[in-house]
C-alpha positions in Angstrom: 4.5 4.2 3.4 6.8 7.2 3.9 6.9 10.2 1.4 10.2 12.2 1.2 11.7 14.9 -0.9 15.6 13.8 -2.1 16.8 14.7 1.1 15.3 12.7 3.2 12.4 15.2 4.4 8.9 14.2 5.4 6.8 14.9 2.4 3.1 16.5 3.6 -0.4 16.0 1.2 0.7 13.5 -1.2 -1.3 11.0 -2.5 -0.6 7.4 -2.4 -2.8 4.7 -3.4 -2.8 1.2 -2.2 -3.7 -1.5 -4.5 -4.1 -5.2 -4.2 -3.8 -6.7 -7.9 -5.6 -9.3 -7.4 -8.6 -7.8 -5.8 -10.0 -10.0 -2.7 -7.6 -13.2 -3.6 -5.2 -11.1 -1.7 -7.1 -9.6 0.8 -8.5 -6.6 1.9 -7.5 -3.1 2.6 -8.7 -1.2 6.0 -11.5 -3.9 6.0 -12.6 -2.5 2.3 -13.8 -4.8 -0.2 -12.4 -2.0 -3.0 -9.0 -3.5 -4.7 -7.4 -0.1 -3.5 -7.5 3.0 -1.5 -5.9 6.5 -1.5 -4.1 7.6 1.1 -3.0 11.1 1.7 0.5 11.6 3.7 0.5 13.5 7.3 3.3 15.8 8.2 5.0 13.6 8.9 4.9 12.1 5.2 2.9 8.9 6.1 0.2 6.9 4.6 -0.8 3.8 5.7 -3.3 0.7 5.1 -4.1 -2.2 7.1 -3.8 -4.6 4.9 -5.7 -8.2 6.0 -4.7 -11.9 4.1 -7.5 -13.6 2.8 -8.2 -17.1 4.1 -5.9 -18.8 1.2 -2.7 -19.7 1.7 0.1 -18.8 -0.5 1.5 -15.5 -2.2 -0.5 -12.1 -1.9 0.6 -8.9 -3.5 0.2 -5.3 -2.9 1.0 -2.5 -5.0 1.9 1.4 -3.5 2.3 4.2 -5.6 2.7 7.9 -4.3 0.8 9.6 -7.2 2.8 12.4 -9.5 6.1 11.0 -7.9 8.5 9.4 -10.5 9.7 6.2 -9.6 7.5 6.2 -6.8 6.3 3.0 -6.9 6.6 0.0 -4.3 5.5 -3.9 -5.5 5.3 -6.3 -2.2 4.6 -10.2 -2.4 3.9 -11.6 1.0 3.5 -15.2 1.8 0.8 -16.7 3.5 1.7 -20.2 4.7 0.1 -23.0 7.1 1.3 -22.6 11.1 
């Protein structure tokens, strides 16, 4: 996740929470069992979370939301399928 101001620039010290909606049905976050984390951007504006899919195949969610920001929300649906 990358935090910028309208123009583009690399937004410093704002929170951003990672959240899995589904708690551990759609994995786990920087090996956490917690449904979600907080995040605070470098100076470079970046956050980030490793985010792990559980063992079950299928669609897995995460939510990102940079805290105080309007509209600063990000809804991800990944698929897990069978190799």
């Amino acid at each position: 996740m990358r935090a910028t101001d309208g123009l583009g620039r690399p937004q410093e010290g704002v929170v951003i929470r990672f959240t899995l909606p589904n708690g551990a049905n759609d994995g786990v976050l920087d090996g956490s069992i917690a449904p979600s984390l907080e995040k605070v951007s470098n100076i470079n504006g970046e956050a980030e979370v490793r985010w792990t899919f559980p063992a079950i195949l299928g669609t897995h969610h995460l939510d990102i939301e940079a805290m105080g920001v309007s509209g600063g929300t990000l809804n991800i649906a990944a698929e897990a399928v069978a190799s």
